[in-house]
C-alpha positions in Angstrom: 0.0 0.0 0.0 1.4 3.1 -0.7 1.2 5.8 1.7 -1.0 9.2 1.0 -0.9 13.0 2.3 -3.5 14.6 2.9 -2.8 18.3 2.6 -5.1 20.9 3.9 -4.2 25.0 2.8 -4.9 26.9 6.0 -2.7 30.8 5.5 -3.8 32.7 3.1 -1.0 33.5 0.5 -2.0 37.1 0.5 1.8 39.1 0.6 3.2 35.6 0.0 6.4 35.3 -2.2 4.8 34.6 -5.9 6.7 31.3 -5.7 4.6 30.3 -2.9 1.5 31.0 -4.5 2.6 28.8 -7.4 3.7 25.9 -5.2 0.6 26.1 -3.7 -1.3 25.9 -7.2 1.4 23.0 -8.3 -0.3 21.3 -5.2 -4.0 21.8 -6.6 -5.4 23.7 -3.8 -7.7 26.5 -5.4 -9.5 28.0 -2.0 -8.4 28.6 1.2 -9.5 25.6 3.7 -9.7 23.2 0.4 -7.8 19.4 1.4 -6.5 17.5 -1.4 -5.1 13.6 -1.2 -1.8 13.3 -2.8 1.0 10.1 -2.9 3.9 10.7 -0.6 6.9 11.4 -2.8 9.8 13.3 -2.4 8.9 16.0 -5.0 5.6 16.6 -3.3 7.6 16.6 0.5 9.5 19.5 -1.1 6.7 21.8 -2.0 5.1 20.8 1.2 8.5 21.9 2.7 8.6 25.3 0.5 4.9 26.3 1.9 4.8 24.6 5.4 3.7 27.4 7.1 0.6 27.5 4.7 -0.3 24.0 5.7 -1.5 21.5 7.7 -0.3 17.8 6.6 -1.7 14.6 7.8 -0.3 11.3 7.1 -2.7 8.5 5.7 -3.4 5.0 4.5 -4.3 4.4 0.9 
């Protein structure tokens, strides 16, 4: 089984670095409070790196 994130956007990006607000696109969150399921892989762990402070993270089981 391969292990999932579940990534909820919880800052707004307003006066963000416009990097940031791309990451958080690149992640597919569109609204503030919006979750999204993605695989755990190390290019994902890096954009959840970049924009920690914008998220909250929880590990699951697919």
């Amino acid at each position: 089984m391969s292990r999932k994130l579940k990534i909820t956007w919880v800052r707004s990006i307003i006066a963000s670095k416009e990097k940031h607000r791309r990451t958080i696109r690149a992640l597919g969150l569109h609204r503030l409070h919006e979750t999204v399921i993605r695989d755990d892989t190390p290019p994902i762990r890096g954009m959840i790196h970049a924009v920690a402070y914008m998220l909250k993270v929880e590990e699951v089981e697919a």
